[in-house]
Backbone as a printed PyTorch tensor [residue, N CA C, xyz], in Angstrom:
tensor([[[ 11.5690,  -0.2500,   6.1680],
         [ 12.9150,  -0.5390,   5.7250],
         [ 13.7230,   0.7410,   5.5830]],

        [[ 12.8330,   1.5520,   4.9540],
         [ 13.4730,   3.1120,   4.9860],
         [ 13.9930,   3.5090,   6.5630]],

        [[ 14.0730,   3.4910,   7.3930],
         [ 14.1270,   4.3770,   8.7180],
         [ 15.3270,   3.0310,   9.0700]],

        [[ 15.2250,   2.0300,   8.4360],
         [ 16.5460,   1.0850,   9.2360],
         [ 18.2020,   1.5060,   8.2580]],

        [[ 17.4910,   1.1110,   6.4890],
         [ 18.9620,   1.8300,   5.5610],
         [ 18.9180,   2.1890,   4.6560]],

        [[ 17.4280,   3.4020,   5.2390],
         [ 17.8770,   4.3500,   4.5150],
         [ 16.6520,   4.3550,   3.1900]],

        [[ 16.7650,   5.5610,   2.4370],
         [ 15.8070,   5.2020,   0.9940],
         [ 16.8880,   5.4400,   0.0360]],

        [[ 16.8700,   3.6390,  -0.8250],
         [ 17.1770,   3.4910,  -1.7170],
         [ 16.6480,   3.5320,  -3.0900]],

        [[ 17.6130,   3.5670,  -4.0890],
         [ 16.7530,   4.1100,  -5.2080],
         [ 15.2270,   3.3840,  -5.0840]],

        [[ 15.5330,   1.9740,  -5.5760],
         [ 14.7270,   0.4630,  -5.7440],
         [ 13.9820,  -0.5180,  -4.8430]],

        [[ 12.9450,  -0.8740,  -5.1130],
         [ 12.9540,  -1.4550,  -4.2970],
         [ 13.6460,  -2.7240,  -3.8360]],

        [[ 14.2420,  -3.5200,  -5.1550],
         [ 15.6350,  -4.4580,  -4.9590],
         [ 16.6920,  -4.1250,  -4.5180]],

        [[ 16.8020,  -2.3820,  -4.4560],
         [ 17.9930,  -2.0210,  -3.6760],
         [ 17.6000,  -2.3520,  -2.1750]],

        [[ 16.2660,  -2.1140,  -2.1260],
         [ 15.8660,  -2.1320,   0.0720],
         [ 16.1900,  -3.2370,   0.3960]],

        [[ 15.3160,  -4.3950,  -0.6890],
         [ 15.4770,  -5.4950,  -0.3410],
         [ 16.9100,  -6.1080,  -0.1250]],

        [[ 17.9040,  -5.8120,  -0.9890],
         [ 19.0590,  -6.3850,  -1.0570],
         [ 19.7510,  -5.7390,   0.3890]],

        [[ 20.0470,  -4.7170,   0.3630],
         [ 20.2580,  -3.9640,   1.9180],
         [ 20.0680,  -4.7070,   2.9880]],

        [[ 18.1970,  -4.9390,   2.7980],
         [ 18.0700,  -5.1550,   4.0170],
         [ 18.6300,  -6.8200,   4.3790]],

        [[ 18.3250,  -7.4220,   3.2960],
         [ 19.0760,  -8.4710,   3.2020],
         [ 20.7110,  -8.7740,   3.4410]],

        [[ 21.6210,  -7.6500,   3.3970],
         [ 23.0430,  -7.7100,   3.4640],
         [ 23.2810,  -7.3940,   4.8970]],

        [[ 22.2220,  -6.9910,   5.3470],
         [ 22.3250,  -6.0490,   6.6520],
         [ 21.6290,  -7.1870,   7.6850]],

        [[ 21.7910,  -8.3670,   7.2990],
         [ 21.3140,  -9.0660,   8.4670],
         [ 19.9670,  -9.1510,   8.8590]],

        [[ 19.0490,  -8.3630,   7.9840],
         [ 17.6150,  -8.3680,   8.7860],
         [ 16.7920,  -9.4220,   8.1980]],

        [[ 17.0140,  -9.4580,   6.7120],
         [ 16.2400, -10.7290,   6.5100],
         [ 17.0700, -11.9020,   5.8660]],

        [[ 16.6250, -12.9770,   5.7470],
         [ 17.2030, -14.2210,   4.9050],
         [ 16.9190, -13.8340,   3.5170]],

        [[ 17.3770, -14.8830,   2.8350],
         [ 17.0130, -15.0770,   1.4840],
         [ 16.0770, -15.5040,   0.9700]],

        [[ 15.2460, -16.2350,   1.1980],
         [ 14.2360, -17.0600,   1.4320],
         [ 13.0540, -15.8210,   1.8540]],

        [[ 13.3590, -15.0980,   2.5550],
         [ 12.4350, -13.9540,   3.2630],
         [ 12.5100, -12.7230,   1.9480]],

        [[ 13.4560, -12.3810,   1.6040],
         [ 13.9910, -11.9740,   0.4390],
         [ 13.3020, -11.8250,  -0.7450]],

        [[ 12.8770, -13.3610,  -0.8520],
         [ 12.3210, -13.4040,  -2.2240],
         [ 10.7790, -13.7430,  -2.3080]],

        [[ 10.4720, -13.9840,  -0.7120],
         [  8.6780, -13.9060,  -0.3610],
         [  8.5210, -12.0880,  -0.4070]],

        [[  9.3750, -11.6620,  -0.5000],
         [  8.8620,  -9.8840,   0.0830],
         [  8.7660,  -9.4330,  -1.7410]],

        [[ 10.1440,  -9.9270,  -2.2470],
         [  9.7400,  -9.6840,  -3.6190],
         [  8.3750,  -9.9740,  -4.4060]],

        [[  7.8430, -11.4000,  -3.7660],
         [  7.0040, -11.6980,  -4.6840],
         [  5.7030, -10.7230,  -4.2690]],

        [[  5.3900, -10.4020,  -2.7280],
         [  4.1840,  -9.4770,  -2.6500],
         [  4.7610,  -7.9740,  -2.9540]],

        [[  6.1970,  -7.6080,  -3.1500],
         [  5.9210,  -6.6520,  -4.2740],
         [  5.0450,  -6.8390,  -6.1450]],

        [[  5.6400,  -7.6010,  -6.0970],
         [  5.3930,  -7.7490,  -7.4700],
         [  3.7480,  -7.8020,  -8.1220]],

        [[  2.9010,  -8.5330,  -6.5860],
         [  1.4450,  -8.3860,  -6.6590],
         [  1.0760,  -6.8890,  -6.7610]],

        [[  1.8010,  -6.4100,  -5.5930],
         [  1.7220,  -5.0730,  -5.1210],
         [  1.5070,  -4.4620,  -6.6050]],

        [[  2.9930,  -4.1030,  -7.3030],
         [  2.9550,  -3.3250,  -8.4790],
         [  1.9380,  -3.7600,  -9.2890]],

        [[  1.8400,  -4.9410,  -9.8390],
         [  0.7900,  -5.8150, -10.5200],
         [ -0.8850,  -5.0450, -10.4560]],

        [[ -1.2010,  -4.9020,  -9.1900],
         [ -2.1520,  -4.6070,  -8.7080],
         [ -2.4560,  -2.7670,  -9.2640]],

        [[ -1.4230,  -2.1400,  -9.0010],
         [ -1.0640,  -0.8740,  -9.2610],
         [ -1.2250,  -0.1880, -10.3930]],

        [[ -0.0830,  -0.4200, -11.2630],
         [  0.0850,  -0.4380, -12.6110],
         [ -0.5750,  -1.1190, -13.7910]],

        [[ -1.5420,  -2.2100, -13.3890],
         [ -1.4230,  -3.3540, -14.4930],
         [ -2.7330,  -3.7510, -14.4920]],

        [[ -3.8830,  -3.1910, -13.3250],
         [ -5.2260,  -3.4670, -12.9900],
         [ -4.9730,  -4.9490, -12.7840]],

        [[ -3.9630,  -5.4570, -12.2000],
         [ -3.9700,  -7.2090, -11.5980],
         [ -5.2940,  -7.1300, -10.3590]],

        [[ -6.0330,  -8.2160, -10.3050],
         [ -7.0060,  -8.2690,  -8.9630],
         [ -6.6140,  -9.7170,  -8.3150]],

        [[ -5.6080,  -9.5910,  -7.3230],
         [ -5.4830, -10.7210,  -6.5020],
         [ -6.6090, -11.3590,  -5.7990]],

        [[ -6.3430, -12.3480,  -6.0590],
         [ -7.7580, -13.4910,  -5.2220],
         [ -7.4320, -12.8620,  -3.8080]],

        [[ -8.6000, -13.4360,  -2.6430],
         [ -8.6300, -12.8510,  -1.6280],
         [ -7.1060, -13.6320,  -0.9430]],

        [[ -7.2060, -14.8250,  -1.2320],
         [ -6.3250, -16.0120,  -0.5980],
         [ -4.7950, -15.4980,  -0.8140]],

        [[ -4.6670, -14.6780,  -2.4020],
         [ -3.2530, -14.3050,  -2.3220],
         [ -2.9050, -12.8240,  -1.6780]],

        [[ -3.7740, -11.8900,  -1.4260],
         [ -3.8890, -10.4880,  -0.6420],
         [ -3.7670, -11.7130,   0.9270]],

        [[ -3.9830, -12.3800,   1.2980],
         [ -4.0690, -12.9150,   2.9880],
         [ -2.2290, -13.5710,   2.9120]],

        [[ -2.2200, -13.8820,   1.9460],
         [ -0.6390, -14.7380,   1.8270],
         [  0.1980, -13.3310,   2.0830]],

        [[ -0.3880, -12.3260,   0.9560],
         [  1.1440, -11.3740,   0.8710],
         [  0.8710, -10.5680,   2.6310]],

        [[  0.0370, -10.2380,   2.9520],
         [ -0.4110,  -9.6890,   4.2580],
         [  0.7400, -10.6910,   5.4400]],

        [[  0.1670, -12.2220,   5.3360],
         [  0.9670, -12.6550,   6.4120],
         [  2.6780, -13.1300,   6.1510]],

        [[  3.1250, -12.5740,   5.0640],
         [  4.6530, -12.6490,   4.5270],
         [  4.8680, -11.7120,   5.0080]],

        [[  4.7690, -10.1620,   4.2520],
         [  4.8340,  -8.9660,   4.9630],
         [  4.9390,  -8.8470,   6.9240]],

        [[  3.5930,  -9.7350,   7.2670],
         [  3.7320,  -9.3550,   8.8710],
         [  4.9260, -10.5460,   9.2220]],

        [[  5.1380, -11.3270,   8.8080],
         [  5.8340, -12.1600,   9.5150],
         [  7.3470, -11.7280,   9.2670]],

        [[  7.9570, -11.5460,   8.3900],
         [  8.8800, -10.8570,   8.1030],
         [  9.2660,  -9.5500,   8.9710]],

        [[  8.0890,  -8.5510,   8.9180],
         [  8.3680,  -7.2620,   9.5160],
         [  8.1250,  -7.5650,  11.4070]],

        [[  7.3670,  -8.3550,  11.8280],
         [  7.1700,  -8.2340,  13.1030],
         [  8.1260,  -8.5830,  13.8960]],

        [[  8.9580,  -9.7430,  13.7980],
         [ 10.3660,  -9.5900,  14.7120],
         [ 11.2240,  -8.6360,  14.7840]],

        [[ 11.2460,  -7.9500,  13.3160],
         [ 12.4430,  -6.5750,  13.5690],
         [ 12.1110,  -5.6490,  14.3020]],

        [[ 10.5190,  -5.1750,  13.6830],
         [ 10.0870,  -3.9500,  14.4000],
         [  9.0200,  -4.2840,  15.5280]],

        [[  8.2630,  -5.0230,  15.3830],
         [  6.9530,  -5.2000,  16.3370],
         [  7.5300,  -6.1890,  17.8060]],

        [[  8.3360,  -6.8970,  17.7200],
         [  8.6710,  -8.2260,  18.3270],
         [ 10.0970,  -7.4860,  19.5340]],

        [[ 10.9990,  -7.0490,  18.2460],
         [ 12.0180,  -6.9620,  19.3210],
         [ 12.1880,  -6.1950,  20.4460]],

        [[ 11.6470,  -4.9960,  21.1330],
         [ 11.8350,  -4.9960,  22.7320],
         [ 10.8290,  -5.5100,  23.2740]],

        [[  9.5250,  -6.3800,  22.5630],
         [  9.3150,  -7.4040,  23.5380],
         [ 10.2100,  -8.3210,  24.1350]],

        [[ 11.2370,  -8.7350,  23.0660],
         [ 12.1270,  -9.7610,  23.3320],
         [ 12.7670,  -9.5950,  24.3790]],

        [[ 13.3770,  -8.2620,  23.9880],
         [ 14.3500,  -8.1410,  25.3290],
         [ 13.6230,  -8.0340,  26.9830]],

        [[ 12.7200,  -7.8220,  26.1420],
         [ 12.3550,  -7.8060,  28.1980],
         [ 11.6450,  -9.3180,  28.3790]],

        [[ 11.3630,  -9.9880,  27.8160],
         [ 11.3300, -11.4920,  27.9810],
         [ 12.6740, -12.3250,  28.8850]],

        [[ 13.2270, -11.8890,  27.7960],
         [ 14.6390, -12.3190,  28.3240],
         [ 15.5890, -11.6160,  29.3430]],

        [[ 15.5380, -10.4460,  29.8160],
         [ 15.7740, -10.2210,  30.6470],
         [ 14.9280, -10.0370,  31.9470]],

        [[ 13.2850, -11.0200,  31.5980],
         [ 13.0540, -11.4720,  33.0580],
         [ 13.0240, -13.0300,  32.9890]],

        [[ 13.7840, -13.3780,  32.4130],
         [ 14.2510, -15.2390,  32.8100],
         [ 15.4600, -14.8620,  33.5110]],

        [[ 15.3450, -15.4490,  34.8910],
         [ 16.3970, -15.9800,  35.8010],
         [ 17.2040, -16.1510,  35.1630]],

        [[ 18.8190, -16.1230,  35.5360],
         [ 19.6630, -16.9570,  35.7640],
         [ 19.9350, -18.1800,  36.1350]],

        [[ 20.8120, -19.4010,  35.3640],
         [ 20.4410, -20.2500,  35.4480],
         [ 21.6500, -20.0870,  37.1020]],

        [[ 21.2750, -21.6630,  37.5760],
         [ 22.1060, -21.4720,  38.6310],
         [ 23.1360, -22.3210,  38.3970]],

        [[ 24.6070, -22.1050,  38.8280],
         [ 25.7330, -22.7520,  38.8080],
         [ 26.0720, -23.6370,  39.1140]],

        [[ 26.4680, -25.0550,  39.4870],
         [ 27.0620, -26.0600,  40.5950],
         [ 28.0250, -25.5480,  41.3700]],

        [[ 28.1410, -25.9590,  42.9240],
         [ 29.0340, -25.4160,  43.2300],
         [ 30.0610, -25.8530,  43.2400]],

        [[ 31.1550, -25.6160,  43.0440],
         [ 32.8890, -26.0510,  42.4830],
         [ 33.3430, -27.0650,  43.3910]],

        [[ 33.2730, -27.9980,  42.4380],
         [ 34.2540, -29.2630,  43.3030],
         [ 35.2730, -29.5340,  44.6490]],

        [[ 35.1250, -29.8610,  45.4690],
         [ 36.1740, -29.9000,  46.4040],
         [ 37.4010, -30.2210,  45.8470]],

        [[ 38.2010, -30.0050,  47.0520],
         [ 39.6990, -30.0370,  45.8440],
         [ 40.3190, -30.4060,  47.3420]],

        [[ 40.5070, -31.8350,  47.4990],
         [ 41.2810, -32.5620,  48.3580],
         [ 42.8850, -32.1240,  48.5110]]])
């Protein structure tokens, strides 16, 4: 998130950013918050996440981060090897 806008103080500042900035939803928003919050939990607080919630925050994290960074110039070259669709050709005109 840093290298897209930047390092902000917070991490609700990245999130909100990155959120204002089009990269994620809201909904995406507040799944990234919550595997912070394990994150710190884990950190600060001796929290021990079950294995099941370390596999949840893992596939929030990747799913979130892989279209921006991992996904998109696959995309583009996907899409710029699909054809063109083809046109009809223009009506006669009596």
């Amino acid at each position: 998130m840093i290298a897209t806008i930047g390092d902000l103080r917070t991490f609700d500042d990245k999130l909100d950013a990155f959120q204002t900035a089009g990269y994620i939803s809201k909904i995406q928003r507040d799944a990234m918050r919550a595997t912070l919050d394990v994150g710190d939990a884990a950190m600060h607080r001796g929290h021990l996440p079950e294995d099941d919630d370390l596999r949840l925050a893992l596939d929030i994290v990747e799913g979130v981060f892989a279209p921006i960074f991992a996904h998109k110039d696959k995309a583009k070259k996907l899409s710029d090897a699909v054809p063109p669709r083809k046109r009809p050709p223009p009506a006669a005109v009596n």
